[in-house]
PyMOL Python script that loads the backbone (N, CA, C, O; Angstrom):
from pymol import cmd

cmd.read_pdbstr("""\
ATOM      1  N   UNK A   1      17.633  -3.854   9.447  1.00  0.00           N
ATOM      2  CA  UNK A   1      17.704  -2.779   8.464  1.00  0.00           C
ATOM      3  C   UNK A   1      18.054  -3.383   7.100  1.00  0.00           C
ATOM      4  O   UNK A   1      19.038  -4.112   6.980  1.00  0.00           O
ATOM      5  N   UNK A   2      17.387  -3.132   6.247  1.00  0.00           N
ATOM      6  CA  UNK A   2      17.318  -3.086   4.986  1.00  0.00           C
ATOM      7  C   UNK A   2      19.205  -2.981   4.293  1.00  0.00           C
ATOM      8  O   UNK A   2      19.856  -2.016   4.693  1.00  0.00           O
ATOM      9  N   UNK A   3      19.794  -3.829   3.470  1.00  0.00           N
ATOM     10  CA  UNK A   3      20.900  -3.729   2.907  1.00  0.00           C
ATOM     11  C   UNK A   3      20.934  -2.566   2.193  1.00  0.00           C
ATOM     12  O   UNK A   3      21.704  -1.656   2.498  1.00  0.00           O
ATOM     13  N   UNK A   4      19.457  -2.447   0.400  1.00  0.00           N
ATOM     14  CA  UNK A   4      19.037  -1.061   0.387  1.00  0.00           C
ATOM     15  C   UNK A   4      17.953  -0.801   0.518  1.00  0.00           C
ATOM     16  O   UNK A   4      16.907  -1.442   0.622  1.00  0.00           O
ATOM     17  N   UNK A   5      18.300   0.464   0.511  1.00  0.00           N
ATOM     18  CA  UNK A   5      17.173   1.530   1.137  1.00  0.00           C
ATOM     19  C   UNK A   5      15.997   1.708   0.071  1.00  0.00           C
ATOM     20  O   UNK A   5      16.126   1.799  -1.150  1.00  0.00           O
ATOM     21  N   UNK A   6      14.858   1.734   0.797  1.00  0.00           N
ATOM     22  CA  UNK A   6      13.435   2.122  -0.098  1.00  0.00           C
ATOM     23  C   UNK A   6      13.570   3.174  -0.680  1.00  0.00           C
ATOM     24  O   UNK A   6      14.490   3.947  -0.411  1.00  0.00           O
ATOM     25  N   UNK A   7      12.584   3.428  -1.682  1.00  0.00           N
ATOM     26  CA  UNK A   7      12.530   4.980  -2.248  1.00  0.00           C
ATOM     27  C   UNK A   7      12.123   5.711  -1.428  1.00  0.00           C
ATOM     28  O   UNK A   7      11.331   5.542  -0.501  1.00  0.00           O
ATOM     29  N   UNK A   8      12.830   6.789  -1.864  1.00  0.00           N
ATOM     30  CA  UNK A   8      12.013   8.176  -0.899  1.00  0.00           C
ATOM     31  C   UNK A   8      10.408   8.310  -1.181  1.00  0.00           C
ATOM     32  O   UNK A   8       9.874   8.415  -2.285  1.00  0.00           O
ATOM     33  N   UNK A   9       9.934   8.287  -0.219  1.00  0.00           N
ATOM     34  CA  UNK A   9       8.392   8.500  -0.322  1.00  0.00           C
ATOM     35  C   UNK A   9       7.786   9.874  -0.777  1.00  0.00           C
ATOM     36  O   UNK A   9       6.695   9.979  -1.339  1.00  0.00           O
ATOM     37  N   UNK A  10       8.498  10.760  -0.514  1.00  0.00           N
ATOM     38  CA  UNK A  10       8.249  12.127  -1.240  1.00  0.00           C
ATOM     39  C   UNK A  10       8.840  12.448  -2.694  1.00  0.00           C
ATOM     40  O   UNK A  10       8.671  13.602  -3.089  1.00  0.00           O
ATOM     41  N   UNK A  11       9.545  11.513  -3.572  1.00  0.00           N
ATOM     42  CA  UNK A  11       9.510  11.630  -4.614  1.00  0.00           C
ATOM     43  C   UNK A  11       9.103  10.338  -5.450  1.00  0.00           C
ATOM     44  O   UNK A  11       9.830  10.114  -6.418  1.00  0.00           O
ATOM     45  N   UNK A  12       8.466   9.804  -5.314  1.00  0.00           N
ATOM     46  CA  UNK A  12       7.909   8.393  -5.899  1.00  0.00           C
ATOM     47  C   UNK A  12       6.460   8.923  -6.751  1.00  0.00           C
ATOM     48  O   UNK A  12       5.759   9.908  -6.517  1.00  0.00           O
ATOM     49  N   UNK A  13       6.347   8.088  -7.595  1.00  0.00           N
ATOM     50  CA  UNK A  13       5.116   8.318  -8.675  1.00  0.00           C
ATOM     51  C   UNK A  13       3.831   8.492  -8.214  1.00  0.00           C
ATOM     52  O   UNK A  13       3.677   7.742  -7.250  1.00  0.00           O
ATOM     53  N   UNK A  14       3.081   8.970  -8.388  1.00  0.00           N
ATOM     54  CA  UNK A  14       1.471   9.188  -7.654  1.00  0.00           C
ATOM     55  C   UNK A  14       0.691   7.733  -8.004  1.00  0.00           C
ATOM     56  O   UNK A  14      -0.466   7.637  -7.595  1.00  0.00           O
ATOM     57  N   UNK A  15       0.966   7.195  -8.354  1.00  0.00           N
ATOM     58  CA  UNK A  15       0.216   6.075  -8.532  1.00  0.00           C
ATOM     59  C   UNK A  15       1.215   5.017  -7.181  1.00  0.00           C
ATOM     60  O   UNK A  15       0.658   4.064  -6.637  1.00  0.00           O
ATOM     61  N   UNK A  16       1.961   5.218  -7.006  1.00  0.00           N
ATOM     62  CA  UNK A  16       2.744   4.056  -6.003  1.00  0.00           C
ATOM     63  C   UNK A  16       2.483   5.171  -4.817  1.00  0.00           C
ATOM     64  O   UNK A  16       1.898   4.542  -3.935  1.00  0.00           O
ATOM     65  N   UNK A  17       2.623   6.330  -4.455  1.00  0.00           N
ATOM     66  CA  UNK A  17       2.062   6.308  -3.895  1.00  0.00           C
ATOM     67  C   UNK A  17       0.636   6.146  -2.818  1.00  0.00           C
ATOM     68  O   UNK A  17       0.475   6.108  -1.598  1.00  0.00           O
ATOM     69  N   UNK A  18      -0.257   6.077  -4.034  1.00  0.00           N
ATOM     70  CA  UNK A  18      -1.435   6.086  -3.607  1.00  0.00           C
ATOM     71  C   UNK A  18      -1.423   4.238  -3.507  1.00  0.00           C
ATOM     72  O   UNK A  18      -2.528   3.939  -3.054  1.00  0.00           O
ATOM     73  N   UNK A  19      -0.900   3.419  -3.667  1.00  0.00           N
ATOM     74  CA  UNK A  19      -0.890   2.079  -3.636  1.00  0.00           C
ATOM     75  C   UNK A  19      -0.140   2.046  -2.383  1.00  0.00           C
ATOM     76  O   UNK A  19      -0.400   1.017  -1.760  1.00  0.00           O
ATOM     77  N   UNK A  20       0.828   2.926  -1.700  1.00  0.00           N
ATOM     78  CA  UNK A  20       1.498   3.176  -0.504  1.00  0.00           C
ATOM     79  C   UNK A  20       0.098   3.027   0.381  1.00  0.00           C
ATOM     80  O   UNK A  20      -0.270   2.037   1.012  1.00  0.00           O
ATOM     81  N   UNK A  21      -0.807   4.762   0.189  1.00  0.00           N
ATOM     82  CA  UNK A  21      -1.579   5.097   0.919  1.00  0.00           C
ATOM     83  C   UNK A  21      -2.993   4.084   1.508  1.00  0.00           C
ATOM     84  O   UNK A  21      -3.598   4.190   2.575  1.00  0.00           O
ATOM     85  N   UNK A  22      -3.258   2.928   0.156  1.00  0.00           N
ATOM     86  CA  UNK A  22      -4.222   2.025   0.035  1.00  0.00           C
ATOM     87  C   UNK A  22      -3.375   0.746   1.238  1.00  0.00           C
ATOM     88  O   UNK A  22      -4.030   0.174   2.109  1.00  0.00           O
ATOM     89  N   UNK A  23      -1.992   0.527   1.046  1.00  0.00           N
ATOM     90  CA  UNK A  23      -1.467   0.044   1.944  1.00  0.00           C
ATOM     91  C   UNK A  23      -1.371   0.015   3.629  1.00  0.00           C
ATOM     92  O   UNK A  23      -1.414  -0.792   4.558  1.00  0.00           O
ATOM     93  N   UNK A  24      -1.230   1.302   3.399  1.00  0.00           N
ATOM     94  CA  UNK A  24      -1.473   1.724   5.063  1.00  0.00           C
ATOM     95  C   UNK A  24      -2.669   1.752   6.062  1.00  0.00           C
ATOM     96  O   UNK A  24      -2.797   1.703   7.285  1.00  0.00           O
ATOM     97  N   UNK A  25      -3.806   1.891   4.547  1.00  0.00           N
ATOM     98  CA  UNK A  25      -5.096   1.676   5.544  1.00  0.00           C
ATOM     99  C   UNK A  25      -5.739  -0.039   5.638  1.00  0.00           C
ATOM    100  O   UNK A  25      -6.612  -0.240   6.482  1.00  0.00           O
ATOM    101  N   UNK A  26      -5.335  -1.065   4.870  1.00  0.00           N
ATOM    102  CA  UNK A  26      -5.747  -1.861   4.767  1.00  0.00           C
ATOM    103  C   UNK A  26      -4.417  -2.635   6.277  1.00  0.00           C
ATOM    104  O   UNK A  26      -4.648  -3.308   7.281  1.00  0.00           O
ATOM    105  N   UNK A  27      -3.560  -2.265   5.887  1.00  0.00           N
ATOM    106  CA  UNK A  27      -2.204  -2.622   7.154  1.00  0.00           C
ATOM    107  C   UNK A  27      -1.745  -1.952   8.419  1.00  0.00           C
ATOM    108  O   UNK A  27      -1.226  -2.408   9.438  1.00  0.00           O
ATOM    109  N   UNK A  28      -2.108  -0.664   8.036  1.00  0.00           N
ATOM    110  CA  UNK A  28      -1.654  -0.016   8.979  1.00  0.00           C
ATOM    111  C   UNK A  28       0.038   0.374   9.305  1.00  0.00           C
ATOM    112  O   UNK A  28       0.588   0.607  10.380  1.00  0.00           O
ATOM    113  N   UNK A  29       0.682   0.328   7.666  1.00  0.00           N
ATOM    114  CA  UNK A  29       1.731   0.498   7.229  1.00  0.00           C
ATOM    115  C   UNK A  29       2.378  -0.124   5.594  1.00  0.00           C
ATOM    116  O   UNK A  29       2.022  -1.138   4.994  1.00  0.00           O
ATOM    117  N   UNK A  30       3.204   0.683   5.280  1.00  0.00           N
ATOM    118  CA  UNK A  30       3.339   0.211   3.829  1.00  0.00           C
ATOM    119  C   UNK A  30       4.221  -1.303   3.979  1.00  0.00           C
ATOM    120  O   UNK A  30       5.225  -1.240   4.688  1.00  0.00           O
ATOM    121  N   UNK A  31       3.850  -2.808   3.272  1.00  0.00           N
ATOM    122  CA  UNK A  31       4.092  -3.826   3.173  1.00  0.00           C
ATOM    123  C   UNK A  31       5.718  -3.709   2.858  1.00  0.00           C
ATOM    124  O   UNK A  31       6.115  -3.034   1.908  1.00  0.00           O
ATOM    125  N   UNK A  32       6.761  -4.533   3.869  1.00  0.00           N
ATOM    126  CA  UNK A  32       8.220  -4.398   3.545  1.00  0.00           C
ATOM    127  C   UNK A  32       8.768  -4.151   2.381  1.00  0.00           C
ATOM    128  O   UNK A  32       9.433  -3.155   2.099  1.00  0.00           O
ATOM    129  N   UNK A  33       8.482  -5.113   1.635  1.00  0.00           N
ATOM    130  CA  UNK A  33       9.357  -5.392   0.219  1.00  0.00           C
ATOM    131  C   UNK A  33       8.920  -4.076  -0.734  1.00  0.00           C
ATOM    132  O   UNK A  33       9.669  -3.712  -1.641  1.00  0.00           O
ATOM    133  N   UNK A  34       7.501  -3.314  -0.426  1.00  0.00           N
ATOM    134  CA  UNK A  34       7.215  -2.036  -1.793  1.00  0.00           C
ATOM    135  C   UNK A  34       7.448  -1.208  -1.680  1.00  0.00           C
ATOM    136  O   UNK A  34       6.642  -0.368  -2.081  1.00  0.00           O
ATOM    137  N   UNK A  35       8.467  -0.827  -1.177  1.00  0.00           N
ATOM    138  CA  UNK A  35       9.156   0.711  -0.855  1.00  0.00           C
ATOM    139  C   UNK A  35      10.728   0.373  -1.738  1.00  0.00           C
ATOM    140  O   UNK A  35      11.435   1.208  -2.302  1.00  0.00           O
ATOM    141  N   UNK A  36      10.980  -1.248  -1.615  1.00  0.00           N
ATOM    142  CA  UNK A  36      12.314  -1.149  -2.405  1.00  0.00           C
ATOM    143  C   UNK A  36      11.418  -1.338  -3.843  1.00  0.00           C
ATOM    144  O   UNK A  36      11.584  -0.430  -4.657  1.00  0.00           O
ATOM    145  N   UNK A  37      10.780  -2.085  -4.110  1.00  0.00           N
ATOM    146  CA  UNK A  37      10.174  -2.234  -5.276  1.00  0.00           C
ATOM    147  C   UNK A  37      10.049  -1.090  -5.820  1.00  0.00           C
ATOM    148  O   UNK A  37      10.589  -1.049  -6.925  1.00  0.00           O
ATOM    149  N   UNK A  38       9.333   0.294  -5.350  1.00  0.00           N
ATOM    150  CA  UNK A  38       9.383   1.192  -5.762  1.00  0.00           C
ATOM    151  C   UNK A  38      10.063   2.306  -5.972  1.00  0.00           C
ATOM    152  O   UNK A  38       9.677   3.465  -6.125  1.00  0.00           O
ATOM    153  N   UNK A  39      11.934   1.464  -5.955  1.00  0.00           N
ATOM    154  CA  UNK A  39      13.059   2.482  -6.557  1.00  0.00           C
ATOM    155  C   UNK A  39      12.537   2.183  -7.481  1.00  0.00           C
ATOM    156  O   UNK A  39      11.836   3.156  -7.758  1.00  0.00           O
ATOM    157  N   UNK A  40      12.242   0.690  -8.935  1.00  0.00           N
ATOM    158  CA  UNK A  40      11.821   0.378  -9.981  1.00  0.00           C
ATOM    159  C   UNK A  40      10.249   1.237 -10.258  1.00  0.00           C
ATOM    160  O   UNK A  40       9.629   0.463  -9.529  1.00  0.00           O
ATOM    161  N   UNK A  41       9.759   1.676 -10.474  1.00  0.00           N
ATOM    162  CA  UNK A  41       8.365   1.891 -10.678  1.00  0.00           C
ATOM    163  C   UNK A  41       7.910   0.435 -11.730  1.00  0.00           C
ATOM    164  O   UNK A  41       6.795  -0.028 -11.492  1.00  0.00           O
ATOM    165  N   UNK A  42       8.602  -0.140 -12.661  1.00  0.00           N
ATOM    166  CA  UNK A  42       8.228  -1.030 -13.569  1.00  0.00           C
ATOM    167  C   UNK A  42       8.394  -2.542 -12.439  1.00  0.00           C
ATOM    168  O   UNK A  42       7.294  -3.054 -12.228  1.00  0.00           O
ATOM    169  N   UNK A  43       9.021  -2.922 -12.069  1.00  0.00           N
ATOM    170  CA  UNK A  43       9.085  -3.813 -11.223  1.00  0.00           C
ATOM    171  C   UNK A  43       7.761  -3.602 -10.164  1.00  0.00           C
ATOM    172  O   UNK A  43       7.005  -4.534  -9.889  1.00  0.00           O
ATOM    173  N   UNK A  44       7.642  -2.520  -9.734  1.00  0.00           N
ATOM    174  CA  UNK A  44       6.270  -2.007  -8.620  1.00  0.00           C
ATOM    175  C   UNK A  44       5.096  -2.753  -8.949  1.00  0.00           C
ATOM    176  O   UNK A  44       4.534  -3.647  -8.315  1.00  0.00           O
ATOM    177  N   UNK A  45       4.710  -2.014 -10.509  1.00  0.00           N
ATOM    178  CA  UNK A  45       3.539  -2.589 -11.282  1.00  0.00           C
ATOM    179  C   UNK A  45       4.414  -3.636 -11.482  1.00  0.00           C
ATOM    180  O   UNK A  45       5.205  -3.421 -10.564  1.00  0.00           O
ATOM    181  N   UNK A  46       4.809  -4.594 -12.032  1.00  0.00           N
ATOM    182  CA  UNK A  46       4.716  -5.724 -12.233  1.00  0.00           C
ATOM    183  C   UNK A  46       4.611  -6.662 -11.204  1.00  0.00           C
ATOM    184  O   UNK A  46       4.250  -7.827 -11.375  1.00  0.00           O
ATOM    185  N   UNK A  47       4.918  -6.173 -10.163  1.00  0.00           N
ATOM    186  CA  UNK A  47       4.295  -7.062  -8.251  1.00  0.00           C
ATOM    187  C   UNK A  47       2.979  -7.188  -8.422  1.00  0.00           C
ATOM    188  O   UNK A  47       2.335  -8.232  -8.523  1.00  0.00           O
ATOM    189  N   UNK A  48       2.504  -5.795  -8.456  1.00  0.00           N
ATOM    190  CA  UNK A  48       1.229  -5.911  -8.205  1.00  0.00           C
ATOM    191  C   UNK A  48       0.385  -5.764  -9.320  1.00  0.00           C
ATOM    192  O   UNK A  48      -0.658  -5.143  -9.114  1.00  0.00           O
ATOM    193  N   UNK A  49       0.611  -6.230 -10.554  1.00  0.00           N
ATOM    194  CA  UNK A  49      -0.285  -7.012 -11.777  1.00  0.00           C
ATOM    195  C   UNK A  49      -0.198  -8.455 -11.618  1.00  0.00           C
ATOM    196  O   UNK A  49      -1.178  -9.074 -12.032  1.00  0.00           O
ATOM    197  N   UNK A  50       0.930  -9.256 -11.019  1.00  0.00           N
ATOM    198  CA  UNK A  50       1.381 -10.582 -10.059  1.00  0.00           C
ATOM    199  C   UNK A  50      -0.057 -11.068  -9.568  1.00  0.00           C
ATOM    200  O   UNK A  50      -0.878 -11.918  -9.914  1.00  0.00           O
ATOM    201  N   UNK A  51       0.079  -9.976  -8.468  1.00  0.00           N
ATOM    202  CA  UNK A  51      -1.270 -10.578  -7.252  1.00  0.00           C
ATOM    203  C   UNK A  51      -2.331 -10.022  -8.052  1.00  0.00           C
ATOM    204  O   UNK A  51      -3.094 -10.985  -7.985  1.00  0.00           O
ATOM    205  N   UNK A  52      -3.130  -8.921  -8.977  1.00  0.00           N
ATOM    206  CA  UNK A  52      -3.624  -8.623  -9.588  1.00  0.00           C
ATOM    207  C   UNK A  52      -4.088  -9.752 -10.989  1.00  0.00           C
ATOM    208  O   UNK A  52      -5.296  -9.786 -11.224  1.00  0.00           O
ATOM    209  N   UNK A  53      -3.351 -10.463 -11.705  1.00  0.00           N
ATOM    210  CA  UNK A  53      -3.500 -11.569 -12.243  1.00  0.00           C
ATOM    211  C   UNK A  53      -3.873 -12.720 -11.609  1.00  0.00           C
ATOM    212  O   UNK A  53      -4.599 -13.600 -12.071  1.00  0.00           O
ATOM    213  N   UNK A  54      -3.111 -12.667 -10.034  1.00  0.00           N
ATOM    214  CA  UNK A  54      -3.675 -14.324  -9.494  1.00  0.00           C
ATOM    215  C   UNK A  54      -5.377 -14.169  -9.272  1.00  0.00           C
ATOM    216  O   UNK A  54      -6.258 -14.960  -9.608  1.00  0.00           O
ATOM    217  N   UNK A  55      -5.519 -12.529  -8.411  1.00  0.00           N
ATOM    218  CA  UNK A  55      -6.616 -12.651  -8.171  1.00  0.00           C
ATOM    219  C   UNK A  55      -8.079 -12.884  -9.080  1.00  0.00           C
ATOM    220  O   UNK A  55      -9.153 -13.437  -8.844  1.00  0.00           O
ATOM    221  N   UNK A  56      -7.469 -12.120 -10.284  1.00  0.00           N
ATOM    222  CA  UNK A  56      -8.687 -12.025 -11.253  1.00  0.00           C
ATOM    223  C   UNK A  56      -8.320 -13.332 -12.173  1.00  0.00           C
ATOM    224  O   UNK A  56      -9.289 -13.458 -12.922  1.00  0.00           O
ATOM    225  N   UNK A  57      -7.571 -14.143 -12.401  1.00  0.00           N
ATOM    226  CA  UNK A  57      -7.859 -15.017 -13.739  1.00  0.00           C
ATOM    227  C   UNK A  57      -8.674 -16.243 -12.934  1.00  0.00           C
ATOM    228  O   UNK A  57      -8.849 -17.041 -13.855  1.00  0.00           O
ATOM    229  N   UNK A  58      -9.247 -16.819 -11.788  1.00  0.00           N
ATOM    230  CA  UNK A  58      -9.946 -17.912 -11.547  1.00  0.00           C
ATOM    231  C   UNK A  58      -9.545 -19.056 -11.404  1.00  0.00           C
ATOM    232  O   UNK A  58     -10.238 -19.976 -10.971  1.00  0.00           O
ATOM    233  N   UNK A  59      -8.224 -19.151 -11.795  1.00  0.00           N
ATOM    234  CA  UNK A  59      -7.746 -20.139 -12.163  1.00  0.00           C
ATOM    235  C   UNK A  59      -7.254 -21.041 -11.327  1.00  0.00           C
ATOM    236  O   UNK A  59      -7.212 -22.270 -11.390  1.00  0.00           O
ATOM    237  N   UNK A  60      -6.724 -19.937 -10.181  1.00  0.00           N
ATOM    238  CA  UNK A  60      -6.465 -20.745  -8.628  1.00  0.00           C
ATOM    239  C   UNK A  60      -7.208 -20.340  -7.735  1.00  0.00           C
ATOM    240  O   UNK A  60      -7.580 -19.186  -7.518  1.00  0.00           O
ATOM    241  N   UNK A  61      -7.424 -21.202  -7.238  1.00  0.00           N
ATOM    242  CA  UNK A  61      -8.276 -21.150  -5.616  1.00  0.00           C
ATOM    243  C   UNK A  61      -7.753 -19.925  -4.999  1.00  0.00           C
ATOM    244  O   UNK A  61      -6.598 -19.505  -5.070  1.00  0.00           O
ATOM    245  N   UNK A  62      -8.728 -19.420  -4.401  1.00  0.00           N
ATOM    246  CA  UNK A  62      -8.501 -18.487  -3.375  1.00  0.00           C
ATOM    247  C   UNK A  62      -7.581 -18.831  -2.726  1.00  0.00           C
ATOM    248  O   UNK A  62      -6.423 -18.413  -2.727  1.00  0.00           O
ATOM    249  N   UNK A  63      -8.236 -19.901  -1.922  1.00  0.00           N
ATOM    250  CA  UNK A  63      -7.274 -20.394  -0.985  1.00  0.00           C
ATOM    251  C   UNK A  63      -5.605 -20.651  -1.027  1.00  0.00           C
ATOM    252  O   UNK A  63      -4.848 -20.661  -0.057  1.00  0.00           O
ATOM    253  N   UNK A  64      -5.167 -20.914  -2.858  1.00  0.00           N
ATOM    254  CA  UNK A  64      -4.329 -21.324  -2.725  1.00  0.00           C
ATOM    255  C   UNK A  64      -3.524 -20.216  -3.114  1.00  0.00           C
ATOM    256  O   UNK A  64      -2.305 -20.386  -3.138  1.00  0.00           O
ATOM    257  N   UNK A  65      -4.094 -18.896  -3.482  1.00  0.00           N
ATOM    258  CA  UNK A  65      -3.514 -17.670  -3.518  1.00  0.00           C
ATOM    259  C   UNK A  65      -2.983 -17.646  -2.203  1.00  0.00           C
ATOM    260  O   UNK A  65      -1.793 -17.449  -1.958  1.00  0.00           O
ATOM    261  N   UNK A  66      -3.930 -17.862  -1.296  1.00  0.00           N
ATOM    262  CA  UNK A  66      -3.311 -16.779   0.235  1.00  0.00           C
ATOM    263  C   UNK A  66      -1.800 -17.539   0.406  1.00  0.00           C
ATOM    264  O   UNK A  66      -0.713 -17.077   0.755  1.00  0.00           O
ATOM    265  N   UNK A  67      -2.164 -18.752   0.053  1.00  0.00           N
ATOM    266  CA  UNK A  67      -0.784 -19.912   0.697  1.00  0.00           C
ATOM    267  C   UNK A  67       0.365 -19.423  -0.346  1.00  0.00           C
ATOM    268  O   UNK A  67       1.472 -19.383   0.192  1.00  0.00           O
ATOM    269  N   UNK A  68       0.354 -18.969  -1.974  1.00  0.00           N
ATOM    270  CA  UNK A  68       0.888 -17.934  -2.628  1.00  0.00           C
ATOM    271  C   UNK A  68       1.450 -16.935  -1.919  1.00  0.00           C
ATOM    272  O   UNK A  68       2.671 -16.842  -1.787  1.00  0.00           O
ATOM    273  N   UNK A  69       0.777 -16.275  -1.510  1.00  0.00           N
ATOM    274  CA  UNK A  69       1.194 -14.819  -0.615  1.00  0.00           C
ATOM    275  C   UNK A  69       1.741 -15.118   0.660  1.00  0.00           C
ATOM    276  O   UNK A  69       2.230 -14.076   1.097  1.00  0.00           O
ATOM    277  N   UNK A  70       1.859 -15.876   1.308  1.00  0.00           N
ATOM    278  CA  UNK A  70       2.369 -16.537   2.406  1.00  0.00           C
ATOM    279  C   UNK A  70       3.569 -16.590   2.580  1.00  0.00           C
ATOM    280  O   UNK A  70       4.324 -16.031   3.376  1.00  0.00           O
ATOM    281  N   UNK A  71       3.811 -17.819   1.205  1.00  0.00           N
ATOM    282  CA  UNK A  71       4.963 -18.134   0.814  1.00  0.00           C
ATOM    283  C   UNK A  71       5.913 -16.860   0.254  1.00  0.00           C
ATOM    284  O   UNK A  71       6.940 -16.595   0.878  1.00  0.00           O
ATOM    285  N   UNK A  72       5.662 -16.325  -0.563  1.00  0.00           N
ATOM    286  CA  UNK A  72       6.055 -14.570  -1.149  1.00  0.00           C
ATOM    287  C   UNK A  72       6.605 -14.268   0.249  1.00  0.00           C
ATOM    288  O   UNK A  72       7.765 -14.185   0.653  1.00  0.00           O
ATOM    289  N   UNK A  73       5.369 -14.122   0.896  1.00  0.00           N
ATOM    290  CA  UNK A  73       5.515 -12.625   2.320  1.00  0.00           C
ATOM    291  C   UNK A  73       6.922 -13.634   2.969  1.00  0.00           C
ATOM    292  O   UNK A  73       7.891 -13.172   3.572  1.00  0.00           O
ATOM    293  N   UNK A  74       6.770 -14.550   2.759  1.00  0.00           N
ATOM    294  CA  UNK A  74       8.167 -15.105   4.012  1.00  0.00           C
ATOM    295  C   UNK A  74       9.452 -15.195   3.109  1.00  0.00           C
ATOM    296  O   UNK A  74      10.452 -14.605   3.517  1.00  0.00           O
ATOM    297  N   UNK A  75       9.524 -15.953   1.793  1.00  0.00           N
ATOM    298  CA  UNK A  75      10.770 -15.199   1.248  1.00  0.00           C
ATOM    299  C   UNK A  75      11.170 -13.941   0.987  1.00  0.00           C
ATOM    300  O   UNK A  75      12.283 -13.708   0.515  1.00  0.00           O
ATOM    301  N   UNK A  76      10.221 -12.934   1.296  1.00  0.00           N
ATOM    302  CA  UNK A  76      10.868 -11.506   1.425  1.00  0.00           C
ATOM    303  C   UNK A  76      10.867 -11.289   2.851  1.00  0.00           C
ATOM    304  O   UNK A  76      10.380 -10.204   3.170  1.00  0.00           O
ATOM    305  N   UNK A  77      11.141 -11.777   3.490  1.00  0.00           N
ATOM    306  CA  UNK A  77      11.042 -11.400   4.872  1.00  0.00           C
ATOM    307  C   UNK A  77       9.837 -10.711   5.509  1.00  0.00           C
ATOM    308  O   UNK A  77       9.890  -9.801   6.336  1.00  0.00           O
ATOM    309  N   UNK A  78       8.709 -11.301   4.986  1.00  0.00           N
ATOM    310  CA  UNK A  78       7.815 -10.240   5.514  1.00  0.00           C
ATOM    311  C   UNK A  78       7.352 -10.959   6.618  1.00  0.00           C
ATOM    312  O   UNK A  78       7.662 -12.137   6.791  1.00  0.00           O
ATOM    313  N   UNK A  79       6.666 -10.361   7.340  1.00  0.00           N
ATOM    314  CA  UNK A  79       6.102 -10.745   9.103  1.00  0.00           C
ATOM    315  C   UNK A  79       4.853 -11.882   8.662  1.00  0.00           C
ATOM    316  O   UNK A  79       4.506 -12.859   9.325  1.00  0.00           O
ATOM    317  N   UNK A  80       4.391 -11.503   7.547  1.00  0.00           N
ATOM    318  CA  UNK A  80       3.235 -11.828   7.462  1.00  0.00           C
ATOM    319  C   UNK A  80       3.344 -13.283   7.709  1.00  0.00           C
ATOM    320  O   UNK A  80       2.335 -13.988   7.702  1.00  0.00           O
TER     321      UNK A  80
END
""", "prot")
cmd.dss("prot")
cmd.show_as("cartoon", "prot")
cmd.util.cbc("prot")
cmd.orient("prot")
């Protein structure tokens, strides 16, 4: 269990939510760490302009994105 607690999902911004909802179908649940991210809404978007910048500037390999996100997903504790 989480030290703190995620945002409530019924009062969170329509845009994090629907980044919730895009979550769940690509996972089959919302990713650990963006439910606390999204007590911040500014921290939220700035995660995901993060992976949003790695993906679109070219600059790094695909490949070396995923090993990026890897690394991310395991210092937040994620399963991934």
């Amino acid at each position: 269990m989480p030290r703190i607690p995620g945002a409530d999902r019924d009062r969170v911004d329509p845009s994090i939510e629907k980044a919730f909802a895009a979550q769940e179908k690509t996972w089959g649940s919302v990713l650990a760490p963006y439910p606390l991210y999204a007590r911040r809404p500014t921290i939220f978007r700035a995660v995901q302009g993060m992976w949003a910048g790695l993906a679109q500037s070219g600059l790094i390999d695909r490949g070396l994105v995923a090993l990026i996100n890897r690394r991310v997903a395991s210092l937040n504790g994620c399963v991934f």
